[in-house]
Phi, psi and omega in degrees: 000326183297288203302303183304332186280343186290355179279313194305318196296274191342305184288338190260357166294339216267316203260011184057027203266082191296344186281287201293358137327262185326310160313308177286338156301337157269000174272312197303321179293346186264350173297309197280327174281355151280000175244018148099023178263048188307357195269295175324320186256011191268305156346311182249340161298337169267323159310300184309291218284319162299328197282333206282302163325284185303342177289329185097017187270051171341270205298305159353298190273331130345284202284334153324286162325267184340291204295307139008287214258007157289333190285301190287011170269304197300343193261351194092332193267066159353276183319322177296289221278321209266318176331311201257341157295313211266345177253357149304303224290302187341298168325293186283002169277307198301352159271011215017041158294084171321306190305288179345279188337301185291298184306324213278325170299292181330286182329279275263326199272281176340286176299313174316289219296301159356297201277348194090342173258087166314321167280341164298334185287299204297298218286319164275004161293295177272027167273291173325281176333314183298302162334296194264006163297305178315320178230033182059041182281093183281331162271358173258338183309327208270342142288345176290311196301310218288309190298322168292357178280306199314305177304273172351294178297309190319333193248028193150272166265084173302309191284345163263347179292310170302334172278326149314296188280348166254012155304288172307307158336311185261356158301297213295342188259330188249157202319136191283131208238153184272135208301318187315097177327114198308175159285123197100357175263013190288142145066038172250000000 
């Protein structure tokens, strides 16, 4: 995955396509940082978010940000990982990208609970759920329940924690119906 994207960089330095720049350099970082490079891949996680800034690529740079502060939650660095949540989240309300909107409050949900501050975790946990209830997000909702049962129990409350997890349970098992339209059904 490392040498294609490194092709994908090349080819979009050539043609000077800075969006398509900008991706590959956040794949690449995230590559990198699955191969145990957190120096490396924060590295090319800043460049992508610069190249996206100079494109003018409000969601890019979203998604950069998440992606950032999801690497720097998982690494410990809190203060980094809250930076970038929080201006990922910034981004994607004022674009009113909801789905987003709903991941980047989970991490956000996540960290807090890291940090100990449990009601901030809930209260962005079930900020999230309502986005993705709203708009049938079933597999990601069913990870918002899960990281909110953790929070639960943590405070506490055993009897919404079980029920949060067996909520997520029953996302997660049931069949998925397929998004592809039958024939004759396109654009109904």
């Amino acid at each position: 995955a490392a040498a294609d994207l490194e092709h994908a960089l090349t080819a979009a330095r050539r043609s000077g396509d800075r969006r398509v720049e900008a991706m590959a350099l956040k794949e690449l970082g995230l590559v990198h940082h699955s191969l145990g490079q957190p120096g490396r891949a924060t590295a090319l996680l800043l460049q992508s978010l610069d190249r996206c800034r100079e494109s003018g690529d409000r969601f890019g740079a979203g998604w950069v940000l998440q992606d950032l502060g999801d690497m720097r939650l998982r690494q410990g660095a809190w203060r980094e990982a809250a930076r970038a949540l929080e201006q990922a989240l910034d981004i994607f309300r004022q674009l009113g990208a909801r789905r987003t909107e709903a991941s980047v409050l989970r991490s956000l949900g996540e960290l807090h609970r890291a940090q100990g501050r449990l009601w901030k975790a809930r209260a962005c946990l079930d900020a999230a759920m309502v986005i993705q209830r709203q708009l049938g997000l079933k597999p990601r909702l069913a990870q918002t329940l899960a990281a909110l049962a953790l929070v639960q129990a943590a405070t506490g409350d055993h009897a919404a924690a079980r029920r949060s997890r067996r909520e997520a349970h029953a996302l997660s098992c049931r069949p998925s119906r397929s998004a592809a339209p039958r024939p004759g059904q396109m654009d109904q």
